[in-house]
N, C-alpha and C positions, 0 to 999 in steps of 0.2 A: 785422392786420385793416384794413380800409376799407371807407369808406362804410356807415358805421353808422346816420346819419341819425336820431340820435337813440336806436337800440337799444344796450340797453349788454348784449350775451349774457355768458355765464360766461368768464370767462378761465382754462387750463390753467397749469398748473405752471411756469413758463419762466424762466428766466436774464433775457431782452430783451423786453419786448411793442412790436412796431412796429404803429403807427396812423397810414395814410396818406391823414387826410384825411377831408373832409366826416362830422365826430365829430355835429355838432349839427341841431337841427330846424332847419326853417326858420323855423317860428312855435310861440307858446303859446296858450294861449287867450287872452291879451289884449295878444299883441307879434307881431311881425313883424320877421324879425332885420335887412331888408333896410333899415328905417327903423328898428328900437331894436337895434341892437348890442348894446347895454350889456345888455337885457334876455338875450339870447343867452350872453353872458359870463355874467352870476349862473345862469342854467339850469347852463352849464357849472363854474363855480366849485362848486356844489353839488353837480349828479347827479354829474359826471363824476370827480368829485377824489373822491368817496368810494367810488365804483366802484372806483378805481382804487389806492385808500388801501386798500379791503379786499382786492384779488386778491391771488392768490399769485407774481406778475411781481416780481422781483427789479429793476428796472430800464424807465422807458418810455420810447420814445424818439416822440413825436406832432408831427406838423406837419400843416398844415389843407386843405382843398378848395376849391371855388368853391361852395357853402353856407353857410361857416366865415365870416359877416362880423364878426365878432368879435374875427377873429383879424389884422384890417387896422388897426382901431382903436384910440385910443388906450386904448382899455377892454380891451383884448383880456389874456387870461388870462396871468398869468406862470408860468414854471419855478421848482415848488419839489420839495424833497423828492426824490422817485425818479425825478420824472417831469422830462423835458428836452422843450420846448416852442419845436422850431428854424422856422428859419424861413432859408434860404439859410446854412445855416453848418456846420461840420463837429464833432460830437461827436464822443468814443472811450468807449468802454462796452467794457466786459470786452475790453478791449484790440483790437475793432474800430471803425473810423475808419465815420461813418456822416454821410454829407450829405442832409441833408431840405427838398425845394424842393414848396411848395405851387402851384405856377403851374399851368395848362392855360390849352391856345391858346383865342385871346378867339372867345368867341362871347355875343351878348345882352350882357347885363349883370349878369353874378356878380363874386362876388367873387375876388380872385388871378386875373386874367384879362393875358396878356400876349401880345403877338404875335411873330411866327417870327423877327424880328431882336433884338429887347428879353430874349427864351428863349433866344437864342444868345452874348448875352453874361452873362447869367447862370448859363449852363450852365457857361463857359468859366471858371470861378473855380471850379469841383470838379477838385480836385487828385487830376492820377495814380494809380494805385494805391489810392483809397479800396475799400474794401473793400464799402461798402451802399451803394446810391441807394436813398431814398425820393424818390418824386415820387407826387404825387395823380394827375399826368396819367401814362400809359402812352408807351414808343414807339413811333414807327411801325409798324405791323404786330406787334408783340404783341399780343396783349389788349386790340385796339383796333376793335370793331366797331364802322360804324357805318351807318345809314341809306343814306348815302354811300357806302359804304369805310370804307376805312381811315383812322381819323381822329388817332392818334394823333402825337406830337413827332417830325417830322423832327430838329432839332436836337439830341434828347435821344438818337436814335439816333445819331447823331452822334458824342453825347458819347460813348457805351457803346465805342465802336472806339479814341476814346484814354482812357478813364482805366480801361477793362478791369475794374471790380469784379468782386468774386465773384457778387452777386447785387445786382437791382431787384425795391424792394417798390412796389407801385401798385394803382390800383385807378381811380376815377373811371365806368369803363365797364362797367357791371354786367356784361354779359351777356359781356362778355371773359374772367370768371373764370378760373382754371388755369397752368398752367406751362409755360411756353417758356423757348425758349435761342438766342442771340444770341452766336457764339464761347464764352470761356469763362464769358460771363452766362449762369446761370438769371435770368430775369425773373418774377416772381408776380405776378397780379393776384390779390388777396385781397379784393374786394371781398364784404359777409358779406348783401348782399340783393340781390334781383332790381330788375325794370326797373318793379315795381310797388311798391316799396320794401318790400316786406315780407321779414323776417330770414329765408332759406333758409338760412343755412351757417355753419358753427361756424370757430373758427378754423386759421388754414392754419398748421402747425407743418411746421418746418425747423431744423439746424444748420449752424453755422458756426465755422470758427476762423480766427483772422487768418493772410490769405494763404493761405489752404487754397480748396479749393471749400464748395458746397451741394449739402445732402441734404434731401431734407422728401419729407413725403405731404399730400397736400391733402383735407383732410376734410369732406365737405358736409353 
């Protein structure tokens, strides 16, 4: 799942729950995450850890959005328990290798915001053969509608040509929702609301085994 924006819907039965991003509101009734982070953090330290303490997700692997200002700060939520909270780095979970990069290319002033050179060297430290990319942002021309075009990471499509995973979990661009394939990447956009933030769609279930491909159905 992505871009939950604060809905936390039921979670299925899984091995892995991948969460790509933009998990929290952007306000409460008396914060605004964009100036109290912190307050952002205790919403998340509460709702989200007990959400998540009760699913039946054997394992989660979350990294955050350009909503997620919490996840920049020194207050920002740590990895405990089941749940792995990355941020550009590479976990292994049931013996696939999974890199989680919160960036999309800068626009305005959100959070995790970087540009097409600054994206291209941090894309370049995901080692070959990793098996998942999560990114919050999409690649180019996947699941990347926008106003414009096509808005999504030239760089990160990039990357897809040398490190070849099996699959990209993303989301960022609601209306992108669904599955495409990019060589031997399936790419998901799992985003779980529309473009008016409201919860359309349950979770997108898929399997995997290391070094194998992917299978899933997308469930709305």
């Amino acid at each position: 799942m992505s871009d939950l924006h604060g809905h936390l819907p039921p979670i299925p039965p899984c091995d892995l729950l991948i969460l790509a991003g933009d998990i929290c509101p952007d306000q409460g009734r008396a914060w605004n995450a964009r100036h109290h982070p912190a307050d952002q953090a205790a919403w998340f330290n509460t709702r989200v850890r007990q959400w998540l303490d009760r699913s039946p997700a054997k394992a989660v692997v979350l990294t955050w959005g350009n909503h997620d200002w919490c996840g920049q700060y020194p207050c920002r939520p740590l990895s405990m328990g089941k749940v792995f909270i990355t941020i550009d780095d590479l976990v292994t979970v049931n013996g696939l290798t999974i890199w989680c990069s919160p960036w999309s290319n800068q626009f305005f002033n959100w959070a995790f915001m970087r540009d097409p050179e600054e994206l291209a060297q941090t894309y370049a430290d995901i080692p070959v053969g990793t098996d998942v990319i999560v990114s919050h942002q999409p690649p180019y021309g996947y699941g990347d509608p926008g106003s414009i075009g096509k808005v999504g990471s030239r760089e990160l499509l990039a990357t897809l040509d040398r490190v070849r995973p099996q699959a990209v979990v993303c989301g960022h661009l609601h209306s992108g929702y669904g599955q495409y394939h990019h060589g031997p990447t399936t790419i998901w956009n799992v985003a779980v609301v529309d473009e008016a933030y409201k919860l359309v769609r349950k979770a997108t279930e898929f399997s995997l085994t290391p070094g194998g491909g992917a299978e899933g159905s997308a469930r709305v």
